[in-house]
C-alpha positions in Angstrom: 0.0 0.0 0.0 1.4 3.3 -0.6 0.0 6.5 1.2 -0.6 9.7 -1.3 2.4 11.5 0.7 4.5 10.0 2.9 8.0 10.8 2.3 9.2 12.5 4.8 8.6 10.9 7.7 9.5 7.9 5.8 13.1 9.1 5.0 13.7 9.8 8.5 11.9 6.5 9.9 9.9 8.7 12.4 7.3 6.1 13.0 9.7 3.0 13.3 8.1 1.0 11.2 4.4 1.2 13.3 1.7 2.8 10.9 -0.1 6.1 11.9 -3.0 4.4 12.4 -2.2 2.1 14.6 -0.9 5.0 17.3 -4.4 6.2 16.6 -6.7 3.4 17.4 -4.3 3.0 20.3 -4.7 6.1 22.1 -7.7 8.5 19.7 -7.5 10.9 17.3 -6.0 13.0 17.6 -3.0 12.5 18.4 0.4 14.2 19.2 3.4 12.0 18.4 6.6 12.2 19.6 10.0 10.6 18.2 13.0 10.1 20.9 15.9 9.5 18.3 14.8 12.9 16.5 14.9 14.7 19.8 18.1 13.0 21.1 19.8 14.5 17.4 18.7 18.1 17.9 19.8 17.5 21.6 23.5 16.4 20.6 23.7 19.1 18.2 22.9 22.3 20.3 25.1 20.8 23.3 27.8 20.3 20.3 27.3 23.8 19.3 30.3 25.3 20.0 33.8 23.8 21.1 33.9 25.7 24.5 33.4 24.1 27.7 32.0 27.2 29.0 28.8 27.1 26.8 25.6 25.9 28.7 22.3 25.1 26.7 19.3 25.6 28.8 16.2 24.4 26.8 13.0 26.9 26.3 10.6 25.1 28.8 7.9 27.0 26.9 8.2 25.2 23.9 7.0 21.9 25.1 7.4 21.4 29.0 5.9 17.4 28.9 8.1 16.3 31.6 9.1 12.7 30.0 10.9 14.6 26.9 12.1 17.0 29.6 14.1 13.9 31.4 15.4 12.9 27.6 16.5 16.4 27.5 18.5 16.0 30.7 19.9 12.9 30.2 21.8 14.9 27.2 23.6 17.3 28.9 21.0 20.1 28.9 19.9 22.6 31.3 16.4 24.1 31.4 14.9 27.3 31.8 11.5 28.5 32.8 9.2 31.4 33.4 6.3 30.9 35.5 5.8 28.4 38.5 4.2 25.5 36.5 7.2 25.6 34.6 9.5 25.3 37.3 7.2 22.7 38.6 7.5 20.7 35.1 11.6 21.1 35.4 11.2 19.8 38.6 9.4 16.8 38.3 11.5 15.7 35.1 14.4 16.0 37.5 16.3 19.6 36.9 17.9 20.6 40.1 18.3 24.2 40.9 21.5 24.7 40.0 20.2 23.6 36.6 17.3 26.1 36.2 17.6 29.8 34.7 14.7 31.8 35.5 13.8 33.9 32.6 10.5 35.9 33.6 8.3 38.7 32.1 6.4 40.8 34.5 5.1 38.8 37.1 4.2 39.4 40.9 6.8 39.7 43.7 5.6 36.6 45.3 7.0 34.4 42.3 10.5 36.5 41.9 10.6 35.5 45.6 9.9 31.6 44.6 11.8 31.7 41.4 14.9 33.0 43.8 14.7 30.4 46.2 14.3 27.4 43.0 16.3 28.4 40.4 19.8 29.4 40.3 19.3 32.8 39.0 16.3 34.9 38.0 16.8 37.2 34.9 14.3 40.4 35.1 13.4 42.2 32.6 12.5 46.1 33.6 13.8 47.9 36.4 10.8 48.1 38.0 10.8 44.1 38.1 14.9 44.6 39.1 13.5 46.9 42.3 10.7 44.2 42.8 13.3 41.4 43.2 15.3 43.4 45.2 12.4 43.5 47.6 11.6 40.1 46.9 15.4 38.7 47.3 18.0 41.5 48.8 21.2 40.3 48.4 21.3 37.7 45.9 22.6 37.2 42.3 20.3 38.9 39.2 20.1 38.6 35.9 18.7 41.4 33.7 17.6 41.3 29.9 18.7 44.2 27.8 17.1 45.4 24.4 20.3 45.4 22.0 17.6 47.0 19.7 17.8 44.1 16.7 14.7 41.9 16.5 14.3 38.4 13.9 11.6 36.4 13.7 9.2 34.9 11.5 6.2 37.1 12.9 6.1 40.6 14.0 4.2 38.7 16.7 7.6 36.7 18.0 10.2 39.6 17.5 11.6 39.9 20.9 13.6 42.9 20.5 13.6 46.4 19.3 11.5 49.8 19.5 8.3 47.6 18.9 8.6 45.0 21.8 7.9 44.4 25.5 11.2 42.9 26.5 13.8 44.7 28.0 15.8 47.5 29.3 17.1 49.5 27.1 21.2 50.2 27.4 20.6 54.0 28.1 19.1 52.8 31.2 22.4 50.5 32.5 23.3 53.8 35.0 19.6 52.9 36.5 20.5 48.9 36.8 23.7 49.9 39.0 21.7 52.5 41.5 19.1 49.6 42.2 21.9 46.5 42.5 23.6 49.0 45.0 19.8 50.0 46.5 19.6 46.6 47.7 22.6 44.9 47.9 22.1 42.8 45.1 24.9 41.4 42.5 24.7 41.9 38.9 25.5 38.3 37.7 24.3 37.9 34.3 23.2 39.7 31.5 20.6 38.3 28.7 19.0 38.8 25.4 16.5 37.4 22.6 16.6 38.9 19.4 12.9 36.8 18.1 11.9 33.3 17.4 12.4 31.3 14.1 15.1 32.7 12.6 16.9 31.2 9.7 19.4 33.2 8.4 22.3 33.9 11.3 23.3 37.7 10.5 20.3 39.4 13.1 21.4 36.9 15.5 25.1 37.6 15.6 25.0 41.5 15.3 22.9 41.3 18.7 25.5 39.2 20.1 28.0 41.4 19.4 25.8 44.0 20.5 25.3 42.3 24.2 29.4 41.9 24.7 29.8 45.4 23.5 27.5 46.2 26.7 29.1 43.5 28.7 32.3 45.0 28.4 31.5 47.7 30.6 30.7 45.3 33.4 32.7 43.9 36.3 32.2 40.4 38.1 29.8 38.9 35.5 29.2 35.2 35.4 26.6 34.8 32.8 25.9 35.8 29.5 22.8 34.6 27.8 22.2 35.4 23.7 18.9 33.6 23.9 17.7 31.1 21.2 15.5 31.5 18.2 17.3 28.9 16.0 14.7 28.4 13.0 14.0 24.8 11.4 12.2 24.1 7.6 9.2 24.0 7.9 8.2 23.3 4.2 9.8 20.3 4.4 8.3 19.3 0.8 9.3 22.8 -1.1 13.3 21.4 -0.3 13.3 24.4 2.4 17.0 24.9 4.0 18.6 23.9 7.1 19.6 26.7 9.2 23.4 26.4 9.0 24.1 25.3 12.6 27.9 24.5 11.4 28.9 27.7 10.0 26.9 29.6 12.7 29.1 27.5 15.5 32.5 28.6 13.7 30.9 32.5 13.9 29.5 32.1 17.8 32.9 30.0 18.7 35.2 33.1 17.3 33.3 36.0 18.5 32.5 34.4 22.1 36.2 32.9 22.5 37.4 36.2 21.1 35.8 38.1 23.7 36.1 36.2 26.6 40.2 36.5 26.1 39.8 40.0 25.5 38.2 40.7 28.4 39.4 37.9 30.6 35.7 36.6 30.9 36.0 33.2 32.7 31.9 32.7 33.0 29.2 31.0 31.4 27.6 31.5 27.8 24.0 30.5 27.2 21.7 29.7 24.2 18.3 29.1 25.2 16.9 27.1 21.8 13.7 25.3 22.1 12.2 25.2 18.8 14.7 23.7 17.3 15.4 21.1 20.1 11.7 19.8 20.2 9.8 21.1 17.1 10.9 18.1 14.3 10.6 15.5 16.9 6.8 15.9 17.6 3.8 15.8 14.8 0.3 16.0 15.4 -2.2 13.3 13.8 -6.2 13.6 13.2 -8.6 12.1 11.2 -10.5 13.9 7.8 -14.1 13.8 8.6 -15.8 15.0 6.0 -14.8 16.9 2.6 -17.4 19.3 1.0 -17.0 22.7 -1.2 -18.3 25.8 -0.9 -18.0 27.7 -4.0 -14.5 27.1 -5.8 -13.0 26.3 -2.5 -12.4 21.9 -1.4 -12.7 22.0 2.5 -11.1 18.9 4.5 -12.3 18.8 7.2 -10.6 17.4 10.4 -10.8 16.8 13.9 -7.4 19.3 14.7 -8.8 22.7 15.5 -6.6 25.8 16.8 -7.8 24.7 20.0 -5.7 22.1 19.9 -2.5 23.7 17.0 -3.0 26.9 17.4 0.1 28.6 15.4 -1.7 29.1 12.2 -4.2 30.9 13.7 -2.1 32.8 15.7 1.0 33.8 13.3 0.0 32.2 10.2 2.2 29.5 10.4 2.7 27.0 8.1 3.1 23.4 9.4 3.6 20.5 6.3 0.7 17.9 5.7 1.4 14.5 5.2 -1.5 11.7 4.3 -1.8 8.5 4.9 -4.8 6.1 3.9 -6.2 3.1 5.9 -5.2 -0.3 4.9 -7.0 -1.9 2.3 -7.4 1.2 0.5 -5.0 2.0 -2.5 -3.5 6.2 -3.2 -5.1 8.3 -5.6 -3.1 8.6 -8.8 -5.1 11.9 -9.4 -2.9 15.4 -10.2 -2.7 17.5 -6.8 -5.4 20.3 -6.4 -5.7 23.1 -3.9 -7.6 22.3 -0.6 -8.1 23.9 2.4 -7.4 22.3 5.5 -10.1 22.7 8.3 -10.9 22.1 12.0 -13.8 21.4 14.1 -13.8 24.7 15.7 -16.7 27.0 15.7 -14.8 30.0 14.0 -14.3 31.3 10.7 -10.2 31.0 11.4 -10.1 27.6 12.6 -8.1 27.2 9.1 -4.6 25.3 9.3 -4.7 25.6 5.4 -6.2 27.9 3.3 -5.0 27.1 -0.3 -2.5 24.2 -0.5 -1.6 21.8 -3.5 -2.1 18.1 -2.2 -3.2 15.2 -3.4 -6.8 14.8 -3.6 -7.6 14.0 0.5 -10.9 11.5 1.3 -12.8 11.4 4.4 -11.9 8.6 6.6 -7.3 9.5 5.6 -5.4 10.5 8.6 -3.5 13.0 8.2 0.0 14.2 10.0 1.1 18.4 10.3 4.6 18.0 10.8 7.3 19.7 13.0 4.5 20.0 15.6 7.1 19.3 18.4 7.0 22.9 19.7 4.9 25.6 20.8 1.7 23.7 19.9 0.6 21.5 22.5 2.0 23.7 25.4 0.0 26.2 23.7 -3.2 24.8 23.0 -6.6 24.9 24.7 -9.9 23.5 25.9 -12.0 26.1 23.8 -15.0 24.9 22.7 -14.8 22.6 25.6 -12.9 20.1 23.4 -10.5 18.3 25.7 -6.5 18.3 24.5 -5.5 15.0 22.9 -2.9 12.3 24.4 1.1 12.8 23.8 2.8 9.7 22.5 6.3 8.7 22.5 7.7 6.1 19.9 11.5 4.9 21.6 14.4 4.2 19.7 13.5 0.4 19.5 10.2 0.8 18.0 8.2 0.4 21.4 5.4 3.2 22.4 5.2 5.1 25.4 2.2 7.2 26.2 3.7 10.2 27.9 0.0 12.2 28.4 -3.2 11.1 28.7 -6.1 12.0 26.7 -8.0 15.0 28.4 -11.8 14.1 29.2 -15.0 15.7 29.2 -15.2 15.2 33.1 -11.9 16.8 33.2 -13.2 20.2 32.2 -15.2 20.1 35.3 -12.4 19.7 37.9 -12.1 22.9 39.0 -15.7 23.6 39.1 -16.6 24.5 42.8 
């Protein structure tokens, strides 16, 4: 039996050798899938990055926080960061000790600066009014603070973390105001940090910001840590032959300026990279079933069980995710040419649209279907709207077995904090 597309996942054996719809009929549609081997790669290569032994990855928490691929994380050298209390809670259970947590928060309440303080082994603030709060919160103790270098990337004007259109940061004319609240309350200036945006696939944004935050950090004394945040873009149109972000080449670049500077300036502290996309976004995929196809006016609508509710990038930043198809046993692929079809959920909104125009193979009722690279920022974003419960989390090992890693949320759950 062939499927109408299935090459990708079959060129990198993500299902080791079990067929989609097995996973499904095992644990509903639908269905996020995880693959360890992928995420032990992506692991290896970040760690790998650079040749310093200084260099500390700390994986985005934010991007997918399920604590079983958190301990596979671990196990590979990383270190974790986090930026709210379930988060640290997450890092916790998957085994993170606090000396292995960064703290990276966005205007929040004194009480968690206080808690972040005592379970992480440094907080990073990101206005002075936060930097007074901790000091409040924590007199005495080791800060981080974020700094605007004023270069954003991204993929979204939604996920460009820095620059004059952003929430993040202080801005460097403010450094004389850092020192005079340090000095207010007796606490040490340890770190500095920075994220330029999220997705980025050409290097150049990424390394003038660098060299932006040592430029800064040169003006410092007694600093242990500097953090250039992540962003680290993977293809996404894995059929239109997209390109790798050139991790190799962008090592060599990080490895010369940060080794550079750290002689230059006798730095003999940490340097951090914070990816999470690209550690967990190719190992995950989300399945669901095509319920019914049907067209309104010129437009072929498949319709599907995967709502925003459940993925909700497209919605949010018109993000593009790559369909794969698979039909049920028995059943041979179309030969027909590929048409343009719009890919729907079973949300009750006009944008519940993961698709709105793409060239595929004609798609039936009754095919399951796969949007790839799914790994990150979709479950830990998604929702009960609608009163749809989220789906299971799956996790195919190395040898082939399964390993469900979430279960399915229920109907009944969605009344469990009703008083």
């Amino acid at each position: 039996m062939a499927d109408p597309r299935s090459a990708y996942t079959q060129s990198v054996d993500f299902y080791a050798g079990l067929r989609p719809e097995e996973l499904l009929c095992a644990y509903g549609s639908p269905l996020y899938v995880y693959n360890e081997a992928m995420l032990r790669l992506r692991c290896r290569e970040m760690r790998d990055f650079i040749p310093l032994h200084r260099l500390k990855v700390c994986y985005s928490a934010k991007a997918n926080a399920n604590p079983h691929l958190l301990e596979i994380i671990r196990s590979e050298g990383l270190w974790v960061d986090a930026m709210s209390p379930g988060e640290l809670l997450m890092n916790r259970r998957a085994g993170f000790s606090r000396e292995e947590i960064f703290y990276v928060c966005n205007n929040v309440h004194s009480e968690e600066l206080a808690l972040a303080a005592a379970q992480s082994r440094i907080v990073s603030v990101d206005s002075l009014s936060q930097l007074e709060d901790f000091g409040l919160a924590a007199p005495g103790a080791e800060v981080m603070t974020r700094l605007n270098p004023g270069i954003g990337a991204g993929h979204h004007r939604k996920v460009i973390t820095a620059g004059k259109e952003t929430k993040f940061g202080i801005n460097p004319e403010d450094i004389p105001q850092i020192h005079e609240i340090c000095a207010r309350h007796g606490l040490k200036l340890a770190g500095l940090n920075q994220h330029v945006g999220s997705l980025f696939m050409q290097p150049e944004a990424f390394l003038r910001a660098a060299r932006r935050l040592l430029e800064l950090a040169g003006g410092f004394s007694g600093l242990k840590y500097l953090d250039f945040g992540g962003g680290f873009g993977i293809p996404y149109r894995k059929y239109a032959g997209e390109a790798r972000l050139d991790i190799a080449s962008l090592g060599r670049a990080c490895a010369d300026l940060f080794g550079g500077w750290a002689v230059k300036n006798a730095y003999s502290g940490l340097f951090i990279l914070e990816p999470g996309r690209y550690i967990a976004a190719e190992a995950g995929l989300l399945l669901g079933t095509v319920t019914a196809v049907k067209n309104n006016g010129p437009t072929r609508y498949v319709c599907t069980d995967m709502g925003f509710n459940i993925l909700p990038r497209p919605m949010l930043y018109g993000a593009f995710h790559d369909v794969e198809i698979y039909r049920p046993a028995g059943e041979s692929a179309s030969g027909a040419a590929e048409l343009p079809q719009a890919i729907v959920g079973n949300i009750c909104e006009s944008g519940d649209i993961l698709h709105r125009d793409y060239p595929l193979p004609p798609i039936d009722k009754g095919d399951v279907l796969a949007l790839l690279d799914a790994g990150a920022y979709c479950y830990s974003m998604a929702s009960s709207y609608n009163q749809r419960p989220r789906p299971a989390e799956a996790l195919i090992r190395p040898d082939g077995s399964v390993r469900l890693i979430r279960r399915r949320e229920s109907v009944e759950n969605l009344l469990d904090l009703i008083p």
